[in-house]
OpenMM code with the backbone's topology and positions (N, CA, C; nanometers):
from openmm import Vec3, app, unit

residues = "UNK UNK UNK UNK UNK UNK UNK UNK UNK UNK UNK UNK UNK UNK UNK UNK UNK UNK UNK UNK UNK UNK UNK UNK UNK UNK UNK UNK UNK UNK UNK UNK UNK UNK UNK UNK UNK UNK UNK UNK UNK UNK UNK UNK UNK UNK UNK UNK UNK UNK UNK UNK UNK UNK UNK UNK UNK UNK UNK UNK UNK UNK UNK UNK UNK UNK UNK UNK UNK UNK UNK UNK UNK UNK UNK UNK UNK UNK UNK".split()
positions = [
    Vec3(4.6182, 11.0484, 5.5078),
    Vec3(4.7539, 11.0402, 5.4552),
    Vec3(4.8437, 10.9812, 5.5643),
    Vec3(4.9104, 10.8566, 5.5029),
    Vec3(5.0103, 10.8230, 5.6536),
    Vec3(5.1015, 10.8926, 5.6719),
    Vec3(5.2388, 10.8501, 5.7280),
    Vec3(5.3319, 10.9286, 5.8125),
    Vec3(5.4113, 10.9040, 5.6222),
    Vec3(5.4351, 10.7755, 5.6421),
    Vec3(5.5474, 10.7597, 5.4830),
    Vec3(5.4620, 10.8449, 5.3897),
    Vec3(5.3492, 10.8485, 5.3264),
    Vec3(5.3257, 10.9690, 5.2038),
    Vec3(5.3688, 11.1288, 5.2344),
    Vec3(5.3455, 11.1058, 5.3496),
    Vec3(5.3986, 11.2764, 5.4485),
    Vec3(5.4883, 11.2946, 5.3946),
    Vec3(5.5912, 11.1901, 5.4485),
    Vec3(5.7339, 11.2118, 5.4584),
    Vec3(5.7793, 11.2225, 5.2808),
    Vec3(5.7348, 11.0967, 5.1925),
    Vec3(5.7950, 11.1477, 5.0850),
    Vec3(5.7237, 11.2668, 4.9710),
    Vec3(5.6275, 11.3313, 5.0409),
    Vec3(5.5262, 11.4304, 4.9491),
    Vec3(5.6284, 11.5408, 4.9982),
    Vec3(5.6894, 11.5671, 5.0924),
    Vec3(5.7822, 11.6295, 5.1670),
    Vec3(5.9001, 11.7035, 5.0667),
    Vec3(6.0048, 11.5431, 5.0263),
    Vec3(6.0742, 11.5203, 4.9839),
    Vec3(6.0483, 11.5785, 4.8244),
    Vec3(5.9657, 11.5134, 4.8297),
    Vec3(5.8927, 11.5702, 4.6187),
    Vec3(5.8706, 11.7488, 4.6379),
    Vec3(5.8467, 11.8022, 4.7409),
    Vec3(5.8596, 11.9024, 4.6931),
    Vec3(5.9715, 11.9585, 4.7879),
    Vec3(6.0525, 11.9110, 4.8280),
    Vec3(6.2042, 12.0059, 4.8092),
    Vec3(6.2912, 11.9437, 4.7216),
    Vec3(6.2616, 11.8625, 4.6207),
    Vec3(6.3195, 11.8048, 4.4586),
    Vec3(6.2474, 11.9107, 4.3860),
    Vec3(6.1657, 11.9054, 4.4089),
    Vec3(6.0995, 11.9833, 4.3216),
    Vec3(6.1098, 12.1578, 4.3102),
    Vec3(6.1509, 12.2280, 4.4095),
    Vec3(6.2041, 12.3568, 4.4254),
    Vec3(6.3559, 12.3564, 4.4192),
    Vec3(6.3978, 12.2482, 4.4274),
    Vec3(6.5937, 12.2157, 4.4119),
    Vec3(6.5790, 12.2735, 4.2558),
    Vec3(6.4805, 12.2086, 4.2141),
    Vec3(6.4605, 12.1842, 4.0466),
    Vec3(6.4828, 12.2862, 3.9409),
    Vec3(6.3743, 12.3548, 4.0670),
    Vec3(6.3463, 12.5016, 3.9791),
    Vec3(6.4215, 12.5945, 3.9817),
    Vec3(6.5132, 12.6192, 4.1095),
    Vec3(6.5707, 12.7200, 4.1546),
    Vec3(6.7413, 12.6435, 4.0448),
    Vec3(6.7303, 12.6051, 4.0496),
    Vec3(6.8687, 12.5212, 3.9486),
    Vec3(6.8720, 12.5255, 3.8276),
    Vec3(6.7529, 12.5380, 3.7812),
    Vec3(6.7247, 12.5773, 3.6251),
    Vec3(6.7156, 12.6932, 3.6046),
    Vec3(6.6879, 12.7709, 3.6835),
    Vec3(6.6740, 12.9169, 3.6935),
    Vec3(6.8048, 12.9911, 3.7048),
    Vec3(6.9153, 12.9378, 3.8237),
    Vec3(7.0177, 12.9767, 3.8135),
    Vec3(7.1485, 12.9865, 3.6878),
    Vec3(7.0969, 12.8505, 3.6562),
    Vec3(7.1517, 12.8500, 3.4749),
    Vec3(7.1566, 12.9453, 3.3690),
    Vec3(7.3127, 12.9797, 3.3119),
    Vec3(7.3010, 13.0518, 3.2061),
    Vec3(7.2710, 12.9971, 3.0859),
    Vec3(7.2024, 13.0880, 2.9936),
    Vec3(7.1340, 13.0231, 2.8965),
    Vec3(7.2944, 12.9918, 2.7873),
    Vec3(7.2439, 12.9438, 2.6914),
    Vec3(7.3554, 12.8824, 2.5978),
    Vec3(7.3663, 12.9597, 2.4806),
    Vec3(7.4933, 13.0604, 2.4927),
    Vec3(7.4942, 13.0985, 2.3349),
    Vec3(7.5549, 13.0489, 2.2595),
    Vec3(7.5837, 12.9067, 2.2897),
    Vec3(7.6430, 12.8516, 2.1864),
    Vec3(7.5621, 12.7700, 2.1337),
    Vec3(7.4210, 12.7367, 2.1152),
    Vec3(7.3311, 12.6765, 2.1178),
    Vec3(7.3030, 12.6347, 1.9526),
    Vec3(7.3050, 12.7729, 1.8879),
    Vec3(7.2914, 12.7639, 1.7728),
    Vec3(7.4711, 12.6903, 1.6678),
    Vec3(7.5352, 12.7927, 1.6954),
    Vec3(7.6736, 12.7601, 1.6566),
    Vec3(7.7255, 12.5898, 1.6606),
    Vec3(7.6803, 12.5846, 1.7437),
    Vec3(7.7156, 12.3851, 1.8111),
    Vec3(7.6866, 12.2981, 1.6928),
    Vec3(7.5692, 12.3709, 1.6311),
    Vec3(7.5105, 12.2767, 1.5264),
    Vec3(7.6176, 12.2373, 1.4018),
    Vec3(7.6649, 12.3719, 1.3953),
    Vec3(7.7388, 12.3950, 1.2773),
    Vec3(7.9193, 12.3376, 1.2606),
    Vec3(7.9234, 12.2748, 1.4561),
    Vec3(8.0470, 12.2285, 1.4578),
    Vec3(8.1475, 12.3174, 1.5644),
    Vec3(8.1248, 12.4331, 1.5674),
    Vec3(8.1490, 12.5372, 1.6408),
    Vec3(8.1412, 12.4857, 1.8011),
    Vec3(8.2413, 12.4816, 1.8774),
    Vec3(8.2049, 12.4393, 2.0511),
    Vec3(8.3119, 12.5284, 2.0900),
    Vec3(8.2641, 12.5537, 2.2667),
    Vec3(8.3473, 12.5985, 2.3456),
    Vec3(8.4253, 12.5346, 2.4540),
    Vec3(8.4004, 12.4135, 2.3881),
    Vec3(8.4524, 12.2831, 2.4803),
    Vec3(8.6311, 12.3031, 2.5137),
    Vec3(8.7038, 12.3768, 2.3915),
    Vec3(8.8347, 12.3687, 2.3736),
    Vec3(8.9299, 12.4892, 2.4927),
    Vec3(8.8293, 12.5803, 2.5583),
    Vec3(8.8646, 12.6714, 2.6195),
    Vec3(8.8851, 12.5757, 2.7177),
    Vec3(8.9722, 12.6454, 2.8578),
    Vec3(9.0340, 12.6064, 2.9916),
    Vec3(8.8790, 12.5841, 3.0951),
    Vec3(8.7580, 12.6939, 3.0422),
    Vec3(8.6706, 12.6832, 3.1382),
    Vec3(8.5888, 12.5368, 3.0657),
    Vec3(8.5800, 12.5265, 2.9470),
    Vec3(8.5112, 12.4443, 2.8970),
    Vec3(8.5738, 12.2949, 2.9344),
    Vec3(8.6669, 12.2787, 2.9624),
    Vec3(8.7616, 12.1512, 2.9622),
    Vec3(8.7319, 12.1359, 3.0907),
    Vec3(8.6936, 12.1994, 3.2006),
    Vec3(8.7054, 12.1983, 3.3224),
    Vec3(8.5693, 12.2277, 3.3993),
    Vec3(8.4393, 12.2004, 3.3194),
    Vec3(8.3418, 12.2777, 3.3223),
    Vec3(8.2572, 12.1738, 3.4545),
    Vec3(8.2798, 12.0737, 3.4686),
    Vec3(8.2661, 12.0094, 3.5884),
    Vec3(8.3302, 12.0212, 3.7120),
    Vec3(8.4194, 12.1279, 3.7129),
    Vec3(8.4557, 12.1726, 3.8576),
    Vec3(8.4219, 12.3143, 3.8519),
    Vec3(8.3847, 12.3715, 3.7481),
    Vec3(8.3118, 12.4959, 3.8215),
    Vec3(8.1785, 12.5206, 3.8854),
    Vec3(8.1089, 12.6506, 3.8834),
    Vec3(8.0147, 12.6302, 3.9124),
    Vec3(7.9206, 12.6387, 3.8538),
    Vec3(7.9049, 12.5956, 3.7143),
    Vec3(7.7950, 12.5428, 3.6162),
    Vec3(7.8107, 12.3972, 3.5968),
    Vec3(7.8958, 12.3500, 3.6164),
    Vec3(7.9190, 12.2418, 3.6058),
    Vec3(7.8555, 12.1807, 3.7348),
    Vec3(7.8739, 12.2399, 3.8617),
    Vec3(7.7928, 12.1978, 4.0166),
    Vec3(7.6717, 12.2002, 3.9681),
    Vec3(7.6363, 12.2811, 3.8916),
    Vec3(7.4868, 12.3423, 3.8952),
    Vec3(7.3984, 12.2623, 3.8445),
    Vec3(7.4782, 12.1866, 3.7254),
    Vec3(7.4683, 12.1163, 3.6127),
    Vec3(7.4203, 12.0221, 3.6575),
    Vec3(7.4939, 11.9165, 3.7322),
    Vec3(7.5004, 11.7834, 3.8307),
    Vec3(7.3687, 11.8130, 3.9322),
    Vec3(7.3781, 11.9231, 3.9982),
    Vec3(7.2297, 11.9400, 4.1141),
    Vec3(7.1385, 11.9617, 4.0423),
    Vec3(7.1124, 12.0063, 3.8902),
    Vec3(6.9947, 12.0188, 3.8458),
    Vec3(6.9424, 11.8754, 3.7789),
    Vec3(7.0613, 11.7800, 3.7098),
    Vec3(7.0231, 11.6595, 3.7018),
    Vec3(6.9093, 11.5245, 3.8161),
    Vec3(7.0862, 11.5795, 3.9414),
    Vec3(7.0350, 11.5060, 4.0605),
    Vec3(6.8918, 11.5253, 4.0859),
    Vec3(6.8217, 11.6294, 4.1045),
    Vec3(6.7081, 11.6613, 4.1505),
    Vec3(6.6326, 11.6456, 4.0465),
    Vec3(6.6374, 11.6080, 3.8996),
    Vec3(6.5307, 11.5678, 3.8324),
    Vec3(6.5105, 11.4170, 3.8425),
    Vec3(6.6608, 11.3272, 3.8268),
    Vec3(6.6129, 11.2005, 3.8583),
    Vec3(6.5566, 11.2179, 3.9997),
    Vec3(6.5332, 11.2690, 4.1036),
    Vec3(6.5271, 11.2314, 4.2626),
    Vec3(6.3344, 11.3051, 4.2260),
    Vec3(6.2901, 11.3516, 4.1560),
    Vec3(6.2244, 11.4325, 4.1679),
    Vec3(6.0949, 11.3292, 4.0812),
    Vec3(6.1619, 11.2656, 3.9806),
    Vec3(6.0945, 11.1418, 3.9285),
    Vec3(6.0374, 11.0070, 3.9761),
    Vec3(6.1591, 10.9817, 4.0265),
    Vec3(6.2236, 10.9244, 4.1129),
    Vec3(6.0736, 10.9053, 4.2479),
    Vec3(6.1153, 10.9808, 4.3209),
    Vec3(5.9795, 11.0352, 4.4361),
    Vec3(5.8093, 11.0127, 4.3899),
    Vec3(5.8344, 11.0888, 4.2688),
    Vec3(5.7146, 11.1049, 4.2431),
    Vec3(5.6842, 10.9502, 4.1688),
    Vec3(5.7154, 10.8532, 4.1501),
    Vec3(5.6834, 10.7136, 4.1234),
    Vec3(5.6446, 10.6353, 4.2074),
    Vec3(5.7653, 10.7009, 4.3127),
    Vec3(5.7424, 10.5994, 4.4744),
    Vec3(5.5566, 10.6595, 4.5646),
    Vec3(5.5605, 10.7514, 4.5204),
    Vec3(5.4781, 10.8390, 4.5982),
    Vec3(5.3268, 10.7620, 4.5351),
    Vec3(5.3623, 10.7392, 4.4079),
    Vec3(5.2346, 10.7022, 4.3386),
    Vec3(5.1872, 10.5655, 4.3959),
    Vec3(5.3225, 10.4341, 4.3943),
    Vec3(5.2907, 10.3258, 4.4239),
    Vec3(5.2574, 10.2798, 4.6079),
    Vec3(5.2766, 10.4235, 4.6634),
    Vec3(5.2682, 10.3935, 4.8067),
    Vec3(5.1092, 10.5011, 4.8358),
] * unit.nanometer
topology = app.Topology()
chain = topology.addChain("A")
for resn in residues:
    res = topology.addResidue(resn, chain)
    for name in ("N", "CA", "C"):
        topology.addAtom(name, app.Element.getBySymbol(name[0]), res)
C-alpha cells in the first residue's frame, strides 16, 4: 500500500465515522408522516431558521461527509 492510499484510506474512514456519528445524532422526524398530507413545520421560528441551529449544522455535516465519503471512496478506487 503506498503512502497516498494510506493517506486517503485514512480520510475514508474519518468520513466515514463523521457519517455515522451525524446520523446518529439526528432526531428522527415526526413530521414524516403528516408532510405527506400537506401538514409542515416549516412555518414555526425554529423551522424558518433551521439552518442556523443545530440540526440544521448537523444536517450540512451529515451531507458534507456523505458527499466527502463517496467522494474518497472513488478516488481510493482509481488510485
Amino acid at each position: 500500500m503506498t503512502t497516498v492510499q494510506t493517506i486517503f484510506t485514512i480520510l475514508l474512514l474519518i468520513s466515514s465515522l463523521t457519517l455515522i456519528v451525524s446520523v446518529l445524532l439526528q432526531k428522527g422526524d415526526a413530521d414524516g408522516i403528516s408532510a405527506l398530507g400537506g401538514g409542515s413545520s416549516s412555518d414555526s421560528f425554529f423551522g424558518k431558521n433551521k439552518g442556523k441551529s443545530a440540526e440544521g449544522r448537523l444536517a450540512v455535516l451529515t451531507k458534507g461527509s456523505a458527499i466527502a465519503f463517496v467522494v474518497l471512496g472513488l478516488v481510493l478506487i482509481l488510485v
